[in-house]
C-alpha distance (Angstrom), angle and dihedral (degrees) to the residues before:
residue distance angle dihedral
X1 . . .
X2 3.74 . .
X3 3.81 131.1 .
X4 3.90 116.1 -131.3
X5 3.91 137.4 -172.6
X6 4.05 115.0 -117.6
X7 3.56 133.5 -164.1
X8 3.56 99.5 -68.3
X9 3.53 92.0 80.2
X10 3.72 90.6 63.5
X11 4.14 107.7 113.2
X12 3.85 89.5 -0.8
X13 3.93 104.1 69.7
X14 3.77 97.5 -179.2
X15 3.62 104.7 -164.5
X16 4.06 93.1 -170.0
X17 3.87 88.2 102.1
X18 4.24 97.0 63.2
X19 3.43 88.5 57.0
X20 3.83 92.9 64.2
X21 3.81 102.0 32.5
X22 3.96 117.0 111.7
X23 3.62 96.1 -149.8
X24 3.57 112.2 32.4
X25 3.37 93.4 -120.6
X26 4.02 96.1 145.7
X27 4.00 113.9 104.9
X28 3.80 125.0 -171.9
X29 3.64 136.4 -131.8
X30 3.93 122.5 -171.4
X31 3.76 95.3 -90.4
X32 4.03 104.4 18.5
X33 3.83 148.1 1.7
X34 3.57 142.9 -99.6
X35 3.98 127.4 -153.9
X36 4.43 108.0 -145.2
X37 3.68 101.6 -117.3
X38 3.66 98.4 -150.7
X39 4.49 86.0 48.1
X40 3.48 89.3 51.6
X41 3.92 112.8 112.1
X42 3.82 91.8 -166.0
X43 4.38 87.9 -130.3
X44 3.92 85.9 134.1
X45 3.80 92.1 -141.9
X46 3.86 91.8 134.5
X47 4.02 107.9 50.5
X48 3.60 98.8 67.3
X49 4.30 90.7 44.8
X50 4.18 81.9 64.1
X51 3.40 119.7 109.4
X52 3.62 100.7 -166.2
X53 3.81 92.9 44.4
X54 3.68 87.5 -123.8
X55 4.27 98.6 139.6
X56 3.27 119.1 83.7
X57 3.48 149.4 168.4
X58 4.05 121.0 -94.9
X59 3.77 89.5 -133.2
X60 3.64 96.1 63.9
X61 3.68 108.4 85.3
X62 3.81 132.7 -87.6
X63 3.30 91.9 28.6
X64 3.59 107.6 107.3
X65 3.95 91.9 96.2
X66 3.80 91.8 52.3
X67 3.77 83.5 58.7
X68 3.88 90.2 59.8
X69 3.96 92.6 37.3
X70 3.62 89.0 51.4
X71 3.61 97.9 53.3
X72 3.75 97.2 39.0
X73 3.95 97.5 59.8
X74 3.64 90.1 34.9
X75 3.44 92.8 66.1
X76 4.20 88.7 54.2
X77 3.80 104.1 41.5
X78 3.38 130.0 73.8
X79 4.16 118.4 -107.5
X80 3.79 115.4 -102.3
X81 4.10 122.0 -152.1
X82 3.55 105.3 157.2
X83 3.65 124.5 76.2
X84 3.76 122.9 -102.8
X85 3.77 134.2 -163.6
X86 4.05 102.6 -106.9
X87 3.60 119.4 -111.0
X88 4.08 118.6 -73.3
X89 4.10 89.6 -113.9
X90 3.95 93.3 55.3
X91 3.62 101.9 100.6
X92 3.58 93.9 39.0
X93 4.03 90.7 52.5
X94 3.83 108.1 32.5
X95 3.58 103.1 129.3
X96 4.13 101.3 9.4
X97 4.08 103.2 144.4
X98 3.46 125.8 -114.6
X99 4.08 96.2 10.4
X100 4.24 87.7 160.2
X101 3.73 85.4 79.6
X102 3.34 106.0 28.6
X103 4.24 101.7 46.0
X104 3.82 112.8 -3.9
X105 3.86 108.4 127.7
X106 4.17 121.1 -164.1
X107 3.51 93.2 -148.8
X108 3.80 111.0 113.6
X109 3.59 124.6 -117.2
X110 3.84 125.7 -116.3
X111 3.60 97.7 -104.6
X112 3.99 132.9 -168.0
């Protein structure tokens, strides 16, 4: 099992999770994060520090393309560990549907 960021974290980037995870496995785009499936110790530490309730478990369903997402952009951005202020649109869009199509960005974050 593996624990992976969905599209809630799209235009809210809450950084609360790095602080908490034992491997540094987190890596940030411009507008969200990803966790590295294959870093990812399973302990579970970081799902319930997300405000956006964006980290979830593989097992639950629908998640087997955040799996893939997750491991394809983690492989491109830089790793984050230190905790951020979220983006300036978070409150405004925690919880809008469907933000993957509507307000992902590729571009990597800046890291740390």
């Amino acid at each position: 099992m593996t624990y992976v960021v969905m599209d809630n974290c799209i235009a809210c980037k809450y950084t609360d999770c790095v602080e908490v995870c034992p491997v540094d496995c987190f890596y940030e785009g411009e507008n969200m994060l990803v966790i590295h499936p294959d870093e990812c110790i399973d302990c579970g530490v970081c799902e319930p520090e997300c405000p956006a309730d964006a980290i979830r478990p593989d097992t639950e369903a629908d998640t087997e393309k955040w799996v893939e997402f997750n491991r394809k952009y983690s492989e491109i951005w830089p790793v984050i560990v230190t905790k951020k202020d979220p983006l300036p649109t978070a409150e405004e869009l925690d919880g809008t549907p469907n933000k993957l199509d509507t307000h992902f960005s590729e571009k990597p974050g800046e890291g740390d």
